[in-house]
C-alpha positions in Angstrom: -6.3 -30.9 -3.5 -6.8 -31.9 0.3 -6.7 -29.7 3.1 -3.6 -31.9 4.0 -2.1 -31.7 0.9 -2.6 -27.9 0.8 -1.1 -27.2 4.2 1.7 -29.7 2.9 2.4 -27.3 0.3 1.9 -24.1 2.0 4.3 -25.5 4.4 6.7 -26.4 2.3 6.7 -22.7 -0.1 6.6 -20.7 3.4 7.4 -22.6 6.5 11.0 -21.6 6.8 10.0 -18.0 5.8 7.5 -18.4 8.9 10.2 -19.9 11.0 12.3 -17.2 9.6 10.5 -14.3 11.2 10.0 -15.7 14.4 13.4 -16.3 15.0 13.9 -12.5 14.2 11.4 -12.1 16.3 12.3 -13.5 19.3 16.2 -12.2 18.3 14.7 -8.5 18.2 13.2 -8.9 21.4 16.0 -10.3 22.9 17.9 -7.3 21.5 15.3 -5.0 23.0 15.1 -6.1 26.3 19.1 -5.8 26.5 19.2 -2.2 25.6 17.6 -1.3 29.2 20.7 -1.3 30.9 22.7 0.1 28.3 22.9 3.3 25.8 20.1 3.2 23.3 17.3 5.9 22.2 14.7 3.0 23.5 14.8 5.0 27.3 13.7 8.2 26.0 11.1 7.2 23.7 10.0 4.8 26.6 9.1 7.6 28.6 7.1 9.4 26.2 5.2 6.1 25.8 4.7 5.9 29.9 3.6 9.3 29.8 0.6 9.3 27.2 -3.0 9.0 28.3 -6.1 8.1 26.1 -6.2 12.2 25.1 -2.6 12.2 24.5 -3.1 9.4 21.5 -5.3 11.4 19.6 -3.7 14.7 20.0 -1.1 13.1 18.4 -2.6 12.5 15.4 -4.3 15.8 15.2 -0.9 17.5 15.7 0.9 15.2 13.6 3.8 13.9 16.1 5.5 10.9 15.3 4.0 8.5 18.3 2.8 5.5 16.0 5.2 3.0 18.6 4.5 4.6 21.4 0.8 4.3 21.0 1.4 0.8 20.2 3.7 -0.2 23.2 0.6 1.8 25.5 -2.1 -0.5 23.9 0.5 -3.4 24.8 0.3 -2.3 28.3 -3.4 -2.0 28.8 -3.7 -5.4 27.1 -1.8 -6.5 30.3 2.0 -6.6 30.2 3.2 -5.0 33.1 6.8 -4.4 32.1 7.5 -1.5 30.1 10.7 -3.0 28.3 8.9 -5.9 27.3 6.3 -4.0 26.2 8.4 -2.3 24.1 10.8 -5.0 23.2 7.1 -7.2 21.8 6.1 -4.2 19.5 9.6 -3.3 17.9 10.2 -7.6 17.0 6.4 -7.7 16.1 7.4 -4.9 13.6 10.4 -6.1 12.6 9.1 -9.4 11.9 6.5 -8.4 9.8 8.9 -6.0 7.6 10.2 -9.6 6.8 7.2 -11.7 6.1 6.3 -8.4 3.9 9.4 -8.4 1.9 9.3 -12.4 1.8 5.7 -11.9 -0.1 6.5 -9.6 -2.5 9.4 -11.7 -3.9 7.9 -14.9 -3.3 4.9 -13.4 -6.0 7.9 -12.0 -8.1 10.1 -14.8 -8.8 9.7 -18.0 -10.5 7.7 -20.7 -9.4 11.0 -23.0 -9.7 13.2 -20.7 -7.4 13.5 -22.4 -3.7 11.1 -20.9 -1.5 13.4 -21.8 1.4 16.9 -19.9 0.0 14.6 -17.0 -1.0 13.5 -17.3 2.9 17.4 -17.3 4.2 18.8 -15.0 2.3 16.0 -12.4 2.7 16.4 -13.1 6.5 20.4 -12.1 5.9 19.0 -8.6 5.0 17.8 -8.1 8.6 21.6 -9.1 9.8 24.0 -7.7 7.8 26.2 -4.9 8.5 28.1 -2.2 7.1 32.0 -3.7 6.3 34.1 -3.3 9.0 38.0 -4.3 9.3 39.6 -4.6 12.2 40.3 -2.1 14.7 37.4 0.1 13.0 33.8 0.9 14.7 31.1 -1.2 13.9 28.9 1.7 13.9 30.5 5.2 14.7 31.7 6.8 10.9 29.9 4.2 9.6 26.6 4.1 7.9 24.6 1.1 8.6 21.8 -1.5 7.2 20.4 -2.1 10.6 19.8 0.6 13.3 18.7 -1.8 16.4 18.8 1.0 18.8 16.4 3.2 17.4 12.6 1.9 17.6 10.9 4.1 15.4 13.1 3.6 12.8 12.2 -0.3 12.8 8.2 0.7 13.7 8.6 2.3 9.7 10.0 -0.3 8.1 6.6 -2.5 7.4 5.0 0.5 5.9 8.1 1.2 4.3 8.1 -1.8 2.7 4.2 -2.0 1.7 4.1 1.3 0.1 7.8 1.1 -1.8 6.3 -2.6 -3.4 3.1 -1.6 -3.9 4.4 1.7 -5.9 6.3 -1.0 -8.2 3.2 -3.0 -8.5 1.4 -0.4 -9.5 4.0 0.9 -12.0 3.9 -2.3 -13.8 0.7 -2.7 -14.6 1.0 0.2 -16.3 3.5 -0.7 -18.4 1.8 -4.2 -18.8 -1.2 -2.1 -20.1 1.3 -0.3 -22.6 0.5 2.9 -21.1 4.0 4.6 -21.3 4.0 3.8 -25.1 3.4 7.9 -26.4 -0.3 8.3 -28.3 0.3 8.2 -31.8 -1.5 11.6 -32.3 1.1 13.6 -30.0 4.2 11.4 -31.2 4.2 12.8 -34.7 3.8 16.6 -33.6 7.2 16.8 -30.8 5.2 18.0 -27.9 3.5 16.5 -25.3 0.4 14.2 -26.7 -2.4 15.8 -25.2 -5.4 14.6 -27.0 -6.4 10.9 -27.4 -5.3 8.8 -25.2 -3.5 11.1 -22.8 -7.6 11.9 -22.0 -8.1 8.3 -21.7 -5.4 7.6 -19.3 -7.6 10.1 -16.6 -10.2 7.2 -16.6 -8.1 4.3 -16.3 -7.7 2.5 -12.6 -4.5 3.3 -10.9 -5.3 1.3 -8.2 -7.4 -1.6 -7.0 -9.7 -1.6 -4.1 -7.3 -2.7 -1.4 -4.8 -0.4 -2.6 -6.9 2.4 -2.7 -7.6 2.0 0.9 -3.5 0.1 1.7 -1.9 2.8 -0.2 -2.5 6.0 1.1 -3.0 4.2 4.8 0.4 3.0 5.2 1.8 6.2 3.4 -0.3 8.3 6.3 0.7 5.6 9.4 4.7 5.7 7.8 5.1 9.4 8.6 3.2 9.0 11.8 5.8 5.9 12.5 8.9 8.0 11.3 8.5 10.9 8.7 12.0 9.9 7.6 10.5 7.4 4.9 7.9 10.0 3.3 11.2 12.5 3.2 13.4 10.4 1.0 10.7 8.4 -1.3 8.5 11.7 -2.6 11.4 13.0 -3.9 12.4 9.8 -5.3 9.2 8.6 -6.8 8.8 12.5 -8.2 12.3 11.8 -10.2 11.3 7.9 -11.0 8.2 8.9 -12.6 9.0 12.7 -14.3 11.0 10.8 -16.2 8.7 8.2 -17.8 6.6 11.3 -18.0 9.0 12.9 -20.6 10.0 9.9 -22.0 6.2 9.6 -23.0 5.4 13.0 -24.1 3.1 13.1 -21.4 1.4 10.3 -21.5 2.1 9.1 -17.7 0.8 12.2 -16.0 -2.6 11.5 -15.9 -1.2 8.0 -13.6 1.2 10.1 -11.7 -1.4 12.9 -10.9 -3.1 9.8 -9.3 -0.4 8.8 -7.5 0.0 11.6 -5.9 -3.1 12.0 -5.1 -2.4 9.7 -2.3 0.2 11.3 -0.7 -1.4 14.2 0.1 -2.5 13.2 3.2 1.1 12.0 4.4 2.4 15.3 3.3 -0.2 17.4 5.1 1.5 15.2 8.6 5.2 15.7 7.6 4.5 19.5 7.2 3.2 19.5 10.2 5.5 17.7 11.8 8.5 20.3 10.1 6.4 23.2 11.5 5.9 21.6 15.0 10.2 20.8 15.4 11.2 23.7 13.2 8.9 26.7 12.4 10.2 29.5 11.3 14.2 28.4 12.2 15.3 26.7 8.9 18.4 28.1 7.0 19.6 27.8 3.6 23.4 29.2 4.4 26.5 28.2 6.0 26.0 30.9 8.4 22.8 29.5 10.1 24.8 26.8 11.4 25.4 29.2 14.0 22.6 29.4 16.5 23.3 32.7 18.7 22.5 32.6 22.1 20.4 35.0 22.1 17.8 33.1 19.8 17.6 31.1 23.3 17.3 27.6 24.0 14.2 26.6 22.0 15.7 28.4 18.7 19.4 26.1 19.2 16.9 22.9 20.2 14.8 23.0 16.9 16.9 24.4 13.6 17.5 22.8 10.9 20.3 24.0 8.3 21.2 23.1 4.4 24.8 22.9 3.6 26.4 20.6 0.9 29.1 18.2 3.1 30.5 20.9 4.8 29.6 24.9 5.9 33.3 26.0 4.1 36.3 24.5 2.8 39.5 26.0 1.8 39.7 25.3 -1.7 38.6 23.0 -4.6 40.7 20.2 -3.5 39.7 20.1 -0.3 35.8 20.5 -1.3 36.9 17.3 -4.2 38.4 15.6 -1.3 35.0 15.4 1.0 32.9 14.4 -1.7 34.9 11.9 -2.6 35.2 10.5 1.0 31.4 10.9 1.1 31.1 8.7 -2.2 33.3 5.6 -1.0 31.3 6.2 2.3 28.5 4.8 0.8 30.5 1.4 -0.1 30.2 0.5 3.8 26.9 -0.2 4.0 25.7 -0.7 0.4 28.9 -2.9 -1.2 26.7 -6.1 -1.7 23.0 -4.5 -3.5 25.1 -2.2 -5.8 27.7 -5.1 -6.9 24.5 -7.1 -7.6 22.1 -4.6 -8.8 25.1 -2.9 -11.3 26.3 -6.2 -12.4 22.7 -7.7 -12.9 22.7 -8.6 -17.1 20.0 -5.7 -18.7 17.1 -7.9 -18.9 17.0 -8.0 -14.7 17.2 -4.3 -14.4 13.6 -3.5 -13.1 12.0 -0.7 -12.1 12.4 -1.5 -8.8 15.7 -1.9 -9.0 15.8 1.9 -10.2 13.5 3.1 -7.2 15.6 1.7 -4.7 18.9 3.5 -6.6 16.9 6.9 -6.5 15.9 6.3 -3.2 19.3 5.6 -1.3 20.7 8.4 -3.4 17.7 11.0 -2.1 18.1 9.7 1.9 22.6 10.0 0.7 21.3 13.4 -0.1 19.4 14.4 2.6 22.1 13.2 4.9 24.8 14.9 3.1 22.4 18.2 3.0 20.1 18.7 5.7 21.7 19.2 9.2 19.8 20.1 13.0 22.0 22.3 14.6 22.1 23.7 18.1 22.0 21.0 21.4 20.2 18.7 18.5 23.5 18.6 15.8 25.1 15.5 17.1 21.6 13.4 17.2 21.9 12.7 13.6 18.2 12.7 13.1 18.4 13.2 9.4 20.4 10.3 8.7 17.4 8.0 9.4 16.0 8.0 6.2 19.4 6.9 4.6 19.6 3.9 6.8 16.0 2.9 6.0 17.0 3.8 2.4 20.2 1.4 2.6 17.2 -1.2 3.9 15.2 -1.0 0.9 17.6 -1.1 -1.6 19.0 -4.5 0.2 15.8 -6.1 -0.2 15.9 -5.6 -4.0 19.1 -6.7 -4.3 18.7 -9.5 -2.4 15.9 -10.6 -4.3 17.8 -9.8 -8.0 20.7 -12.1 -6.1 18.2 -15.2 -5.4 16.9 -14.3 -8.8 20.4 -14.7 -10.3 21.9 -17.8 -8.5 20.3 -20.4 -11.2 21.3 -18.0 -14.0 24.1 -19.8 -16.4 25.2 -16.4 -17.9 28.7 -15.2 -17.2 26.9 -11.9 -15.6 25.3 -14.7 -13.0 28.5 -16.4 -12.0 29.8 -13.0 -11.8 27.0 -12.1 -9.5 26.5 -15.3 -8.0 30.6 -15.1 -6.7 31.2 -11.8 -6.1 28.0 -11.2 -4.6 28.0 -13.8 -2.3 31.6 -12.8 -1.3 30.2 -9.3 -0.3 27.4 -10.7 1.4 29.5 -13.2 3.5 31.6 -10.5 4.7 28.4 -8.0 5.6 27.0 -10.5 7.6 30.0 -11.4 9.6 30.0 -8.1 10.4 26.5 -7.4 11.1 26.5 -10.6 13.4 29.8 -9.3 15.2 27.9 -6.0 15.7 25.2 -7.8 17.3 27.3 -10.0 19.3 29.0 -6.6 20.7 24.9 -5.1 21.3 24.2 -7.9 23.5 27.2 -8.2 25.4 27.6 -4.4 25.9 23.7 -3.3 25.6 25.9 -0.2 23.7 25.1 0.6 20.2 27.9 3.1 19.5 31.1 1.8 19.0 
């Protein structure tokens, strides 16, 4: 084949996806830029970015504080941009627009050859627009949980790492299963307990990972939590529940691959412990009560707790407590309508595992949400919610790629998916556009 030929055919499989991402691009940044004379968290984080010096950089990653953008929109500004906004406005559309091409890879290795490159390109792109459903006369964004957070840097700085390690985990998975590792070993099948001899032995000198994900892996798991630790907080315990259970469904055959695993995320954890020592310490409650922050625990104590409390510190009765789980449930039909209609009415033979990580890992970030709560001057910065957003994010771009997957599929469960689906979707990106239509004439995000 000619080098014309070839780029003929590159262009063709990729050039709207390319097109794709710079349009986001150049959208984020225009997005960016707006927020400087409006109500965003871009100001604050701007001036810890203005502030650092060479020593300050590394510090940060010897003290484990979250300062990944901020580093990067200080290297943007040696480099020679002299405006801090569009400094920070090139780094947040650089990241968002490679969280795309990223996504855009992995499904474009995934699906068939004969699925259009070009409608897996626009429909991934919708991802990056939609919005939680909104009716009239309701908030876009306030009481509402949300597939994009465009005010919030950091939370957009995590998303390519976000999206590396979450599709390389599935990778990995499935060569395991390609290899017919999660079948149990003979030996230990027979006897009811775990099968610990034979193979189980083997499985400890069997490759988890290849050589750029030995390096890729636990590097973008270590730069996620220095990005946002909200990622690391929601996926461990996912992954943990994905894989223990492929671990008893084997009879032990998977731990030796999941003791691997893990393996790499012992440096990431080492950070996010230190970054939960470093805003918390010793101020973390496990009861109602510590909600209350007295004053004399002083001003650092109300600045930095952190409380656990299921929906709500009391309620008067069983109905009431029935009552705010269940608003909490339908809550999370706002922003996830369109991936659980597709991913729930997918026929069985679509229902991958990473279909099942991104369920486990919306429902850990819902959790941590629901459970985990700053208190003090810090309880209405909602802090905690971040890794359900990013969550919501993830779980979109498997749906989305199930729903490009499904479109050519002549099975009632495709027409099903095909209609409904793209109903759902129509109406989330209405209203994500209408949100960002309301960002950029109000440079407000809460509304």
């Amino acid at each position: 084949m000619s080098e014309a030929s070839s780029a003929r055919s590159f262009l063709r499989r990729k050039g709207l996806a390319l097109l794709s991402a710079a349009v986001l691009f150049a959208l984020t940044y225009w997005v960016v830029f707006n927020f400087r004379s409006g109500s965003s968290d871009y100001l604050e984080h701007l001036v810890w970015a203005t502030l650092m010096t060479g020593q300050d950089m590394v510090a940060a990653f010897r003290t484990g504080q979250e300062r990944l953008w901020h580093i990067c929109v200080q290297l943007v500004l040696m480099l020679g941009v002299d405006n801090i906004w569009s400094a920070a406005a090139l780094v947040t559309a650089a990241a968002n627009a490679a969280a795309y091409l990223l996504v855009f890879l992995c499904w474009d290795k995934a699906l068939p050859k004969s699925t259009p490159r070009w409608l897996l390109a626009a429909l991934m792109l919708a991802v990056f627009l939609a919005g939680s459903l909104t009716l009239p006369g309701h908030s876009f964004y306030a009481d509402r949980d949300t597939v994009n957070t465009w005010h919030n840097p950091t939370n957009i700085m995590v998303r390519p790492f976000a999206a590396a390690v979450f599709y390389m985990t599935v990778r990995i998975y499935g060569r395991r299963r390609d290899r017919r590792a999660l079948s149990p070993d003979p030996a230990g099948a027979g006897s009811g307990g775990f099968a610990f001899s034979g193979g189980f032995w083997h499985q400890f000198r069997e490759p988890v990972f290849t050589r750029s994900e030995l390096i890729l892996y636990p590097l973008c798991l270590f730069l996620g939590v220095y990005a946002k630790p909200s990622f690391l907080q929601f996926f461990a315990p996912a992954i943990f529940l994905f894989l223990l259970a492929d671990v008893f469904r084997t009879r032990g055959m998977l731990l030796p691959f999941c003791v691997k695993l893990a393996l790499a995320f012992l440096p990431a954890v080492v950070v996010l412990s230190l970054q939960y020592y470093r805003f918390f310490g010793a101020r973390i409650g496990l009861a109602a009560a510590s909600t209350a922050v007295t004053a004399a625990a002083g001003e650092e104590a109300a600045r930095s707790g952190l409380v656990a409390y299921f929906i709500a510190p009391s309620f008067s009765g069983v109905g009431d407590f029935l009552a705010q789980l269940a608003k909490s449930l339908i809550r999370v039909l706002y922003p996830c309508a369109f991936p659980l209609f597709v991913l729930f009415a997918a026929p069985p033979r679509l229902r991958s595992a990473s279909a099942r990580l991104g369920f486990l890992c919306m429902a850990a970030g819902r959790l941590e949400q629901m459970c985990l709560h700053e208190t003090g001057s810090r309880a209405s910065h909602g802090n905690l919610a971040w890794g359900y957003y990013l969550s919501i994010w993830l779980l979109w771009t498997v749906a989305m790629g199930k729903f490009v997957q499904l479109l050519r599929d002549k099975s009632r469960a495709g027409a099903l998916v095909r209609w409904g689906g793209g109903a759902l979707l129509a109406w989330h990106l209405v209203c994500g556009v209408c949100y960002l239509v309301r960002i950029l004439q109000t440079a407000q995000f809460y509304f």
